[in-house]
N, CA, C and O of each residue as an XYZ file, in Angstrom:
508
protein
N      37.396    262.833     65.601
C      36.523    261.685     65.769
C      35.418    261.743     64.718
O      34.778    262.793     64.640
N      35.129    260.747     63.916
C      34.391    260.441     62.698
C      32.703    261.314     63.649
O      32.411    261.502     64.830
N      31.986    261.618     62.264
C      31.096    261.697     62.983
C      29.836    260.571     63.773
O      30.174    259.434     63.444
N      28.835    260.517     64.470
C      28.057    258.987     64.717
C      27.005    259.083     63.884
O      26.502    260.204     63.799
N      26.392    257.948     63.052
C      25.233    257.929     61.925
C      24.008    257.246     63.070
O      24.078    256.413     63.974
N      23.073    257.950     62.579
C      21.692    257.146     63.488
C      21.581    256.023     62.562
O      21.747    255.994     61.343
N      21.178    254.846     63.624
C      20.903    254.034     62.674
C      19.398    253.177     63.225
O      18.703    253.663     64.117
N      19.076    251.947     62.587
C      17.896    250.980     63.065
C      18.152    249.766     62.677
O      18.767    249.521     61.639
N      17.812    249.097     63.284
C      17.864    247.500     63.278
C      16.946    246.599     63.864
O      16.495    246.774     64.996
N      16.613    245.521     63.050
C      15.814    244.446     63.857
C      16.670    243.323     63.490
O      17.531    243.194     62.620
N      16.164    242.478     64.464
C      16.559    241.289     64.087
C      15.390    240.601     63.539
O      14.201    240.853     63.735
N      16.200    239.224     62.453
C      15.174    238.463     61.569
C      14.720    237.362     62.662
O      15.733    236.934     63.214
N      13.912    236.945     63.010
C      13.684    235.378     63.738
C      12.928    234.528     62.648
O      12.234    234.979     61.737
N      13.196    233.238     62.918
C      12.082    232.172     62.447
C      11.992    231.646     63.394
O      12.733    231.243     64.291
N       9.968    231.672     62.917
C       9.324    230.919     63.781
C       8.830    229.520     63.481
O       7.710    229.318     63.011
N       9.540    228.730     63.714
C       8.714    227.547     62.700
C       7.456    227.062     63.024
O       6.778    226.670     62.073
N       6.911    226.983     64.302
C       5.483    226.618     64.829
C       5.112    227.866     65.336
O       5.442    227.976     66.517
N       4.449    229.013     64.800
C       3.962    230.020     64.979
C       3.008    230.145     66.029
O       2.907    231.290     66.469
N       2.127    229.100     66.660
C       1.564    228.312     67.439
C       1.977    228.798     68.907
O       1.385    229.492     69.734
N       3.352    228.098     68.907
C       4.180    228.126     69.744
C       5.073    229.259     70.228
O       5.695    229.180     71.288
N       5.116    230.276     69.450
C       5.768    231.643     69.144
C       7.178    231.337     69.891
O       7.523    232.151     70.748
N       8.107    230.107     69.601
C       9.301    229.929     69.693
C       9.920    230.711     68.562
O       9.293    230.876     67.515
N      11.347    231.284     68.771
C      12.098    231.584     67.964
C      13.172    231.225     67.807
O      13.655    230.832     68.869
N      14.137    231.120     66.596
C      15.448    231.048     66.697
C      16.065    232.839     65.406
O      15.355    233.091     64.432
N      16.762    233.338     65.570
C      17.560    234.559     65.425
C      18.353    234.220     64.556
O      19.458    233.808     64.909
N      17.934    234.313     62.846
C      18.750    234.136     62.274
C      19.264    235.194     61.213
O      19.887    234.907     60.191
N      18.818    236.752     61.718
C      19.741    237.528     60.660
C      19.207    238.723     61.916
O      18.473    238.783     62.902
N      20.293    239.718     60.963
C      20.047    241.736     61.369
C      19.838    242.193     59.901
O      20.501    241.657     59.013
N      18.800    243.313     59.573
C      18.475    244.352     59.256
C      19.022    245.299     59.391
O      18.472    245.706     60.415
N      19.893    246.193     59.080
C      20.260    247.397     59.576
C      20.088    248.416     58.501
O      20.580    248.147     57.405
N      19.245    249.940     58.709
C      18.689    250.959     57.632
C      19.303    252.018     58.345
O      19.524    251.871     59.546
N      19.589    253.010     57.792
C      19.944    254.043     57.906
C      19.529    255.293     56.522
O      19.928    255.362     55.359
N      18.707    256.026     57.207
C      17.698    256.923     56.045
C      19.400    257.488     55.808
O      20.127    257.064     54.910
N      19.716    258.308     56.622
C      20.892    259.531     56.495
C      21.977    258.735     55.238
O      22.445    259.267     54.231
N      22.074    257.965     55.499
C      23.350    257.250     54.410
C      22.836    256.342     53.609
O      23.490    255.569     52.909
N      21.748    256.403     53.681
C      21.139    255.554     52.446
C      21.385    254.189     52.426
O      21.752    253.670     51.372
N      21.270    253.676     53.212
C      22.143    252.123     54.152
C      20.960    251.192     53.927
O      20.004    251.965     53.990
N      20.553    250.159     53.734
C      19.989    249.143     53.940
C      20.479    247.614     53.626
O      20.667    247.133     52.508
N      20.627    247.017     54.801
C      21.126    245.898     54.770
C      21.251    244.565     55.420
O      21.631    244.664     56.587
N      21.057    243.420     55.035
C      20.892    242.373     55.615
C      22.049    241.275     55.897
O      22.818    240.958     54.989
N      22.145    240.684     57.239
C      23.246    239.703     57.312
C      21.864    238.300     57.865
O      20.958    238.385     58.694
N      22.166    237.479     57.222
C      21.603    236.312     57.540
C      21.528    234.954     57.447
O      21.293    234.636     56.281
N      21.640    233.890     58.277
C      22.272    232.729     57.623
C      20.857    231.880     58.687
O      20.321    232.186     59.752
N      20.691    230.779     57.751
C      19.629    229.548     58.810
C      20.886    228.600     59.257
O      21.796    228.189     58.537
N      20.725    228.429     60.309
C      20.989    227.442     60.673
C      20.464    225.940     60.782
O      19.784    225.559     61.734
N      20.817    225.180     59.793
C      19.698    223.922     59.737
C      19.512    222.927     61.000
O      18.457    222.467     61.439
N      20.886    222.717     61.480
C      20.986    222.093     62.558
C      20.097    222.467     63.941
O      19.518    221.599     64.594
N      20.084    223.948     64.292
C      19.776    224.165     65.236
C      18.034    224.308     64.673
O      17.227    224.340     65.602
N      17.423    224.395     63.205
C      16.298    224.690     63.076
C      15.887    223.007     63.380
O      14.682    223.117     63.610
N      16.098    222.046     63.463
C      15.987    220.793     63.422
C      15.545    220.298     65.045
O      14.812    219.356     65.348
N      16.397    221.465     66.148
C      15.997    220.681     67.420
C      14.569    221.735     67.664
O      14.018    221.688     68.763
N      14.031    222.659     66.592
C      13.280    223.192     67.229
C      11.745    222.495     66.139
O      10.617    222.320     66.600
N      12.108    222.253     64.872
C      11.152    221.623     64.167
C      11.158    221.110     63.111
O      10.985    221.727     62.060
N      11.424    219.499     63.232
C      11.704    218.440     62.183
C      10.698    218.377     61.016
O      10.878    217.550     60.122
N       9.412    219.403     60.984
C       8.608    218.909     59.983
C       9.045    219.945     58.704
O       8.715    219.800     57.527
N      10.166    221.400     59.469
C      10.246    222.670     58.798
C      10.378    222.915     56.978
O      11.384    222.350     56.548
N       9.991    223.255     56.462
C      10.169    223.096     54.746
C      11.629    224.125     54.792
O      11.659    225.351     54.890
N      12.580    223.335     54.704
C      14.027    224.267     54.861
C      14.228    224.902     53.839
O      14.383    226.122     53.892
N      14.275    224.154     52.571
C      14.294    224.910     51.219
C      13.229    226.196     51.077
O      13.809    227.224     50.727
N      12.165    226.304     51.225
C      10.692    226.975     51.178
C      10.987    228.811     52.084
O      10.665    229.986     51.908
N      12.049    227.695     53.369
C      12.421    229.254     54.061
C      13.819    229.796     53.638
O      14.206    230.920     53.956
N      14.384    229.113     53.064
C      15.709    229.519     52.398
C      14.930    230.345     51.212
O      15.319    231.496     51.014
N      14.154    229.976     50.634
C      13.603    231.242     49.290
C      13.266    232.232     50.014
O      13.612    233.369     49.693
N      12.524    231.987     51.131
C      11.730    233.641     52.042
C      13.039    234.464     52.532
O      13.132    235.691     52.564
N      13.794    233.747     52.819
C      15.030    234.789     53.733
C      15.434    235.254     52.473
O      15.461    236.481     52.378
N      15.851    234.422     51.184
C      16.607    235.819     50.077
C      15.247    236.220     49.470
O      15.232    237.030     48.543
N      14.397    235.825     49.827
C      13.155    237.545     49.308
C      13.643    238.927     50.087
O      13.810    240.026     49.558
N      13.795    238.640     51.244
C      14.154    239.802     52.499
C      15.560    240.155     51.761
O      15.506    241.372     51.584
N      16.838    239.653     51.230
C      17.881    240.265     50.611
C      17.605    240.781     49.484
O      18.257    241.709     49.006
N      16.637    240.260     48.944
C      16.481    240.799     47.571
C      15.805    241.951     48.190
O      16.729    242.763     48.231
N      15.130    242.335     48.523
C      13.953    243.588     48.828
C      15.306    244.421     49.375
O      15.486    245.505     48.822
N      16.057    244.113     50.174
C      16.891    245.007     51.289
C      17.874    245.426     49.635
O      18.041    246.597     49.291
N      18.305    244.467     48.975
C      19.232    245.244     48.022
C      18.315    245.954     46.724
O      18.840    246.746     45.941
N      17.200    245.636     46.651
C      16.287    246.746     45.185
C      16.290    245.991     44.127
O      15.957    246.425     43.024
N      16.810    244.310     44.419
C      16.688    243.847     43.313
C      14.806    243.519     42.224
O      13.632    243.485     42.593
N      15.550    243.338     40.756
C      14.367    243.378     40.223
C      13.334    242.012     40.413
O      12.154    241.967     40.065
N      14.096    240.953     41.043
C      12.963    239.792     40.788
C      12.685    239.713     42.656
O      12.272    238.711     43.240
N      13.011    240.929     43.259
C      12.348    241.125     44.731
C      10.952    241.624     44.944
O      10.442    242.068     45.973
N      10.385    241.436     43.611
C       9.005    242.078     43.592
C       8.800    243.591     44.274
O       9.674    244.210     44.883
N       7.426    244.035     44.022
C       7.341    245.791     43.829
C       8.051    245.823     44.771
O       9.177    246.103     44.361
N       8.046    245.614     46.499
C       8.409    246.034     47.172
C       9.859    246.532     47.527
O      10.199    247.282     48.442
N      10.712    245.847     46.449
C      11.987    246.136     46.191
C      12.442    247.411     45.366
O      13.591    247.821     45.202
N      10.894    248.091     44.748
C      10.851    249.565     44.048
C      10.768    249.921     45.119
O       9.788    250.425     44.571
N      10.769    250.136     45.883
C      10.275    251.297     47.368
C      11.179    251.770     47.401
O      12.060    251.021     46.977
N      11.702    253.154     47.840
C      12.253    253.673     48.543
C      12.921    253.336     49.991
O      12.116    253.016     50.866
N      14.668    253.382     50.439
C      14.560    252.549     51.203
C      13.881    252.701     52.411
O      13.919    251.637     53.028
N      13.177    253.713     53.108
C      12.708    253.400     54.318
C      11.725    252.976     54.338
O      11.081    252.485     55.265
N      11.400    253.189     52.833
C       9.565    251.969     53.103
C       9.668    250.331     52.859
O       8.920    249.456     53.295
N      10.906    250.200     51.968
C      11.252    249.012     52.148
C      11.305    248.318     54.029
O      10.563    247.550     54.640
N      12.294    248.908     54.328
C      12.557    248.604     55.983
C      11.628    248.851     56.549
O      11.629    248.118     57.539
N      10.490    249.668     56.546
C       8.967    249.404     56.701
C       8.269    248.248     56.838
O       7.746    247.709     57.814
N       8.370    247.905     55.463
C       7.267    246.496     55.278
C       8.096    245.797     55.348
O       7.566    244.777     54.910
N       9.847    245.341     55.771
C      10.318    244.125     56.198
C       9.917    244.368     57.503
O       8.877    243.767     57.771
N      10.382    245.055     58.443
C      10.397    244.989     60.227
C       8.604    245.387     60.236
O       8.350    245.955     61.298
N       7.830    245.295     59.692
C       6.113    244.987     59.742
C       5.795    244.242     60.390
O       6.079    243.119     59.974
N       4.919    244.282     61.986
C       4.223    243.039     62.067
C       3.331    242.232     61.484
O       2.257    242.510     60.950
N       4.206    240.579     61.727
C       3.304    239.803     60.970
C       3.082    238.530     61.516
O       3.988    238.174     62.269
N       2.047    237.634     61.355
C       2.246    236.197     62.087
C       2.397    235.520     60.525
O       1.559    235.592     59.626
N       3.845    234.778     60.479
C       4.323    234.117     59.785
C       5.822    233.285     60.043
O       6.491    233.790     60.945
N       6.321    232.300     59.494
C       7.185    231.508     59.670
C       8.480    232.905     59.786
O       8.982    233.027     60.904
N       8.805    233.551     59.059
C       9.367    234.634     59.592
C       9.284    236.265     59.447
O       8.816    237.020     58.595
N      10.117    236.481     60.967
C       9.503    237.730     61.496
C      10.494    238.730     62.154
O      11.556    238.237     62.533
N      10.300    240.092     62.350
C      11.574    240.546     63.178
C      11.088    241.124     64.224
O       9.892    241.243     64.491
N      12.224    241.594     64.999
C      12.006    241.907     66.434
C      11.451    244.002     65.993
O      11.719    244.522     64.911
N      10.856    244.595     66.920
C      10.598    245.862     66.623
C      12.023    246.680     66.746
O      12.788    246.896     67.686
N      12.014    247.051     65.268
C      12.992    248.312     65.687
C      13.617    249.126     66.657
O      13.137    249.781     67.582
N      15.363    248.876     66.079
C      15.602    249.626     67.756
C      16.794    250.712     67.172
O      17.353    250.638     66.077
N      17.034    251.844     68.340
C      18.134    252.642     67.240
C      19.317    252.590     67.579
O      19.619    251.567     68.193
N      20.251    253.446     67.377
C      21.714    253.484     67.445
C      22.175    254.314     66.913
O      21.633    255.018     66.061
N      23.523    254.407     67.410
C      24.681    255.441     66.451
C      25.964    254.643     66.601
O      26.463    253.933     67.475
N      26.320    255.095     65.268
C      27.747    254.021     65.023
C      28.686    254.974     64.016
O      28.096    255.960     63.574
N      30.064    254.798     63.607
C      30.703    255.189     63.060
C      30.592    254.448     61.198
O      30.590    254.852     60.036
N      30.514    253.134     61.994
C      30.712    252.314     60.826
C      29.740    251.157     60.319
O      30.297    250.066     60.445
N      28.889    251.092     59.964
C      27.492    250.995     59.597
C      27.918    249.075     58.676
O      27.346    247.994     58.819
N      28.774    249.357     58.063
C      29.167    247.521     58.122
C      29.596    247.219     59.212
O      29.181    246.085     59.455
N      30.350    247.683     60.224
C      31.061    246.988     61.352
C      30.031    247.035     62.519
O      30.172    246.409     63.570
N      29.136    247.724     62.264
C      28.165    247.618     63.559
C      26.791    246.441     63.070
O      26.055    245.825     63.840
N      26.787    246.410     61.225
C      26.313    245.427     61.341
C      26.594    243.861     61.548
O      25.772    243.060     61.991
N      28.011    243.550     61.117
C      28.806    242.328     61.645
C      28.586    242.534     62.901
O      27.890    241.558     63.180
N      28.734    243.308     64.120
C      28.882    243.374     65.207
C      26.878    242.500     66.044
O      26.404    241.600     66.737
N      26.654    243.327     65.476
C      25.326    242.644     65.885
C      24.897    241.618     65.753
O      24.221    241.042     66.605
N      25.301    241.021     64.284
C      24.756    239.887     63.511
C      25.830    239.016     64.678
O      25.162    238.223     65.342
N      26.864    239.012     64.933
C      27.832    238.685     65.972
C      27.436    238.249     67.186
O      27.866    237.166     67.582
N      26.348    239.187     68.171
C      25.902    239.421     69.136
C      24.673    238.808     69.682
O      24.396    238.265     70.751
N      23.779    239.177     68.174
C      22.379    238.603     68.699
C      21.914    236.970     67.785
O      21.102    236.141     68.197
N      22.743    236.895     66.448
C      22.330    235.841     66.095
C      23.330    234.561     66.117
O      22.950    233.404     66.297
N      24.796    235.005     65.881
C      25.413    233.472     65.882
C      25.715    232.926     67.954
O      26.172    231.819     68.241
């Protein structure tokens, strides 16, 4: 039997009326220091962001969610924070913050397979 990797995850929410601290769940985070893992699954849903707030700048949060891919993969136009190291990256993404988006606090796990547990989640908690 493979061995189990610790792992962490949040989920991404947007909040569109921060006000209101409604959410809708539209990605997973998943880091893993031991395997050097950091990674994001995430998609908006426009339709469903629409019954929660017609005024939302959709394009504006479509750039913020691939800041969060860019940072999670080290790219160079992800700004400094994409130099970090990855657990400080996954740091200052799962950070509390009051803003249009945000994630849930870190939670852990063990899994064999660190893509399949992240499909699995992204599966579970956001579509």
């Amino acid at each position: 039997m493979p061995e189990k990797i610790l792992y962490e995850y949040a989920v991404v929410r947007l909040v569109p009326n921060v006000e209101r601290e409604e959410f809708i769940n539209v990605g997973i985070i998943l880091f893993s220091k031991g395997n050097k893992f950091l990674k994001i699954a995430c998609q908006l849903d426009e339709e469903r962001l629409k019954l929660f707030s017609a005024e939302t700048d959709v394009e504006q949060l479509k750039i913020n969610l691939c800041s969060f891919e860019k940072i999670c993969k080290g790219l160079e136009d992800g700004g400094p924070i994409a130099k970090m190291d990855l657990a400080s990256r996954f740091r200052w993404l799962t950070a509390t913050r009051s803003a249009s988006i945000q994630t849930s606090r870190p939670h852990s796990g063990l899994s064999c397979d660190l893509d399949n547990t992240l499909e699995r989640l992204y599966a579970e908690l956001v579509l």
